[in-house]
C-alpha positions in Angstrom: -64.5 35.6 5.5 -67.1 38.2 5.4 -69.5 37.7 2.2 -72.1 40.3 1.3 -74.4 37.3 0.8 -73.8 35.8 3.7 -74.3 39.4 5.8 -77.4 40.0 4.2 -78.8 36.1 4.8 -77.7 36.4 8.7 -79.3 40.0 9.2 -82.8 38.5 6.8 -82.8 36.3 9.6 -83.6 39.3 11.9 -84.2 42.8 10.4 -86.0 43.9 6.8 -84.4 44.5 3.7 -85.3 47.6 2.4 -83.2 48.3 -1.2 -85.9 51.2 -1.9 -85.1 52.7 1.3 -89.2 52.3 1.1 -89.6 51.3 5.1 -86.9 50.7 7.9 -84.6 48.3 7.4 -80.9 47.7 5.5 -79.2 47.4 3.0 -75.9 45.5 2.0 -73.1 46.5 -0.4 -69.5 44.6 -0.8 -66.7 46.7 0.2 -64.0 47.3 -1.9 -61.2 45.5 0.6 -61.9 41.5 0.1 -63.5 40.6 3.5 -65.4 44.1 4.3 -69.0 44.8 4.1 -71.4 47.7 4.1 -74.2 47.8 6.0 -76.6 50.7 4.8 -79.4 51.2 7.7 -82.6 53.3 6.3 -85.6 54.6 8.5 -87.9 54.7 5.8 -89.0 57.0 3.3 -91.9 58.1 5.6 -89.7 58.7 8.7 -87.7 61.5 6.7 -90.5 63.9 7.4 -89.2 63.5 11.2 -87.3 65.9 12.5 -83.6 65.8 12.0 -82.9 64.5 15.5 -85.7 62.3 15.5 -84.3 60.6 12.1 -81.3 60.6 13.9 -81.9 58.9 17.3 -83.9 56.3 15.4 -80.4 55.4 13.2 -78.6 55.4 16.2 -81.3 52.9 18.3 -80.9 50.6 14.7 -76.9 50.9 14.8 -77.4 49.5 18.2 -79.5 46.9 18.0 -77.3 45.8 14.6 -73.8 46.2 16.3 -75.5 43.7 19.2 -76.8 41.0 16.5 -73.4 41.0 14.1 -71.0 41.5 17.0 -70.9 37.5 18.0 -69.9 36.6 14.4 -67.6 39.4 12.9 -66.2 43.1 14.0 -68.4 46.0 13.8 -67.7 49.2 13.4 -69.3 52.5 12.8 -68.2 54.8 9.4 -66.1 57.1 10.2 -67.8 59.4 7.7 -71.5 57.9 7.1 -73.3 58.0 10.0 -75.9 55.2 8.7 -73.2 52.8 7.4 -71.8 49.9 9.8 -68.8 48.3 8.4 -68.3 44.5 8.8 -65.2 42.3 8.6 -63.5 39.1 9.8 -62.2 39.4 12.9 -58.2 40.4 13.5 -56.2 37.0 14.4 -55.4 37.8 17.6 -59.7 38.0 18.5 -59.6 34.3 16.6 -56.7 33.1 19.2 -58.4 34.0 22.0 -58.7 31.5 24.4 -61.3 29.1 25.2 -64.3 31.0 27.9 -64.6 29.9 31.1 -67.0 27.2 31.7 -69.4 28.3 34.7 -72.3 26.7 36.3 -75.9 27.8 36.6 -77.9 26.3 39.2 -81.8 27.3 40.4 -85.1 25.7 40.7 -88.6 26.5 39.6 -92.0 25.1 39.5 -92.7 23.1 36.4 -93.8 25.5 33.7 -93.0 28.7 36.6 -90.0 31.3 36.3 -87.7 30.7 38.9 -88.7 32.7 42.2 -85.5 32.6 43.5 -82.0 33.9 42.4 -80.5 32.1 40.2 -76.6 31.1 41.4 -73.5 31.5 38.9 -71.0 28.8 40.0 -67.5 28.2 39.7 -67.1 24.6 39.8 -69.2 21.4 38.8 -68.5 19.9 42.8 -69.9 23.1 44.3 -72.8 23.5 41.5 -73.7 19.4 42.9 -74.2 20.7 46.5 -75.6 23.9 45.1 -78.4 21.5 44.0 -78.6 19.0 46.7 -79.2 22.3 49.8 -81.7 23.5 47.6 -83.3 20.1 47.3 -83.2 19.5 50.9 -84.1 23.2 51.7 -87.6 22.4 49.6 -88.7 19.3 51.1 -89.3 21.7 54.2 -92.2 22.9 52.8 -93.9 19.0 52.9 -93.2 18.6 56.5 -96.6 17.5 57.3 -97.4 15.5 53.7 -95.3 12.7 53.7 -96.6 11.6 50.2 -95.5 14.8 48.7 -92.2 15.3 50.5 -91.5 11.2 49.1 -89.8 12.0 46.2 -87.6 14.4 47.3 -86.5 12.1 50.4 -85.9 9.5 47.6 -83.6 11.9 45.7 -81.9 13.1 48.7 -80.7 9.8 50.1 -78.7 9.0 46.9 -76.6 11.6 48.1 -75.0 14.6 45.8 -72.4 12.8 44.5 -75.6 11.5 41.8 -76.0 15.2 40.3 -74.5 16.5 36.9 -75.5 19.3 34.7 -79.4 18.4 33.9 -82.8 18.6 34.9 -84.1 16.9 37.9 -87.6 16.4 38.0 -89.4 16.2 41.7 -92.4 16.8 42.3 -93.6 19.9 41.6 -90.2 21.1 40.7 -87.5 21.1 38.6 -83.4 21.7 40.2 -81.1 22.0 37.0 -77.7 22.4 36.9 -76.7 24.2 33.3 -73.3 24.4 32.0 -72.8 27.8 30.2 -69.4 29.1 28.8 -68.1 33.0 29.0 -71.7 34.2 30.4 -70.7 37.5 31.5 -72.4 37.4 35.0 -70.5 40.4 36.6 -68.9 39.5 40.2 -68.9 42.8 42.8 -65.5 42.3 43.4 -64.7 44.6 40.0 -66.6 47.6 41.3 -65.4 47.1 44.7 -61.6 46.2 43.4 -61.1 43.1 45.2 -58.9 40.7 44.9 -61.7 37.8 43.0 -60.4 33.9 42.2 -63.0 33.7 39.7 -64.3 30.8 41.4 -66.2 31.7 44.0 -70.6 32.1 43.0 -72.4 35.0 42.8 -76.1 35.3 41.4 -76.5 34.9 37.4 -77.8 37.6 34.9 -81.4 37.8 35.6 -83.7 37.4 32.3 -84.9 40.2 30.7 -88.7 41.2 30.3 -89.8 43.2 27.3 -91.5 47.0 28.2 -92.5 49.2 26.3 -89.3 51.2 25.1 -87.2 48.8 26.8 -86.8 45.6 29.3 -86.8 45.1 33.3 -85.2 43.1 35.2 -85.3 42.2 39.1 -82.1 42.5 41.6 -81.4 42.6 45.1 -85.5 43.1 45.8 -85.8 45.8 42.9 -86.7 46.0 39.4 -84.7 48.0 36.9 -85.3 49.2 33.2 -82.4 49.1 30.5 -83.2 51.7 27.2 -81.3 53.3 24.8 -81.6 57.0 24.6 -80.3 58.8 21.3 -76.9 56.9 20.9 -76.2 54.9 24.2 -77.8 52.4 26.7 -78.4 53.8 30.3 -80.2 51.5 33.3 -82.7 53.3 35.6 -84.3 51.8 38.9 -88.4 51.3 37.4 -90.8 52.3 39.7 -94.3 52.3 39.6 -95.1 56.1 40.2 -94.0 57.6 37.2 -93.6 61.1 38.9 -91.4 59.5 41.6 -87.7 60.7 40.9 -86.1 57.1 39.6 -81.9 56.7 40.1 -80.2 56.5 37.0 -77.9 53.5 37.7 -75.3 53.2 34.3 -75.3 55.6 31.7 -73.2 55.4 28.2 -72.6 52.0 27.5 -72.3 50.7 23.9 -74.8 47.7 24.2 -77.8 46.7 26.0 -75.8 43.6 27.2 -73.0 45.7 28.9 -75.4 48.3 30.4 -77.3 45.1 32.4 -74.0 43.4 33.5 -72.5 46.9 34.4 -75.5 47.6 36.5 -76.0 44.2 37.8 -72.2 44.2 39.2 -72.8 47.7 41.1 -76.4 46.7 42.4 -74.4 43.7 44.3 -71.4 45.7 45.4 -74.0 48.2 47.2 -75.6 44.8 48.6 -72.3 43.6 49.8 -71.3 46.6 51.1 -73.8 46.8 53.1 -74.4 43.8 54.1 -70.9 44.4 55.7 -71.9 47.1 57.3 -74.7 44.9 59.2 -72.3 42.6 60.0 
């Protein structure tokens, strides 16, 4: 059930309290139904020299950023009346019922203590996640060709065939192939913007891993970056480019969390690339 102690200890974790409203942060009252809370959200006594839309935007980038951290554990919703006041409580039973989330498989490769420079695949099934693993394995040692000490460890993996690989971290070489096992990851398949008929088996490159900007985070997809913000009360995705004066395409606009802006524009970034990819064909 939804404490006001225990709302208050999750968002310390996180966020400032500010009782005084003396800098930005929140503040927590119980409600008056058992199970509700209050969340207060203050700019700051300084701030409220800013102008009224300014004070406002900033509320509404907090009541974002709040919703996004609370929403995991219990329902969120805005006041209908207090603009600053979220309003916590357990979630209904049928939320609790929900069934289990799909387990899914994420398989790449990197250079020890490297990002991964290639896309990261979102798999289906353990037995295609294994052979994921074992082409990419056998796709690397190409580049030792003419070392045969350095390509050794990866012929020594290889001939113990696939059927050796589970969810883990294989270490070779220079590299490291993992297999991950991740449940209900949201990685968004094309076929829902293109309204396909979609198994929900078949792979399709993970959510790529946000990098922090100022105002924002990029991300790279399909040989572009992109830059997810929120503007005055909603998250919007823009392609990023490097001339600031350059036009940039606004790609999602409106979406009620950072999360759901980046998997909304992910899944139309690789409809267009499947599309036209088609079109090559």
């Amino acid at each position: 059930m939804a404490h006001a102690s225990t709302v208050s200890r999750f968002l310390g974790k996180e966020f400032s309290r500010s009782p005084k409203e003396e800098f930005e942060g929140f503040t927590v009252v119980a409600g008056d139904d058992e199970g509700t809370v209050f969340v207060d959200l203050t700019i700051g006594s300084p701030n409220w020299k800013l102008p009224r839309e300014e004070q406002r935007a900033r509320i509404e980038t907090m009541a974002a950023q709040y919703t996004e951290y609370l929403s995991p554990r219990w329902d969120v919703r805005r006041h209908p009346q207090l603009h600053t006041v979220l309003v916590i409580s357990d979630r209904s039973e049928t939320e609790a019922a929900a069934p289990a989330a799909a387990t899914r498989y994420h398989v790449g490769s990197n250079k020890i203590g490297q990002a991964p420079e290639y896309r990261v695949e979102c798999i289906g099934g353990l037995d295609e996640a294994r052979e994921w693993l074992y082409a990419d394995v056998d796709a690397t040692v190409d580049e030792y060709e003419f070392d045969a000490e350095r390509a050794e460890p990866f012929a020594e993996f290889l001939a113990q065939g696939g059927g050796q690989v589970n969810v883990g971290v294989y270490r070779i070489g220079e590299y490291e192939f993992w297999i991950k096992e991740v449940a209900d990851c949201g990685c968004p398949c094309p076929c829902d913007v293109l309204g396909e008929q979609c198994d929900g088996t078949h792979h399709r490159e993970a959510l790529p891993e946000l990098q922090p900007r100022e105002f924002g985070h990029v991300f790279p997809r399909g040989g572009h970056t992109y830059f997810v913000y929120h503007l005055v009360d909603s998250w919007r995705v823009m392609e990023w480019l490097q001339d600031r004066d350059a036009e940039a395409e606004l790609i999602v606009i409106d979406k009620t969390s950072r999360d759901k802006a980046v998997r909304d524009a992910v899944a139309l970034i690789d409809a267009r690339h499947r599309d036209h990819a088609r079109h090559l064909d």
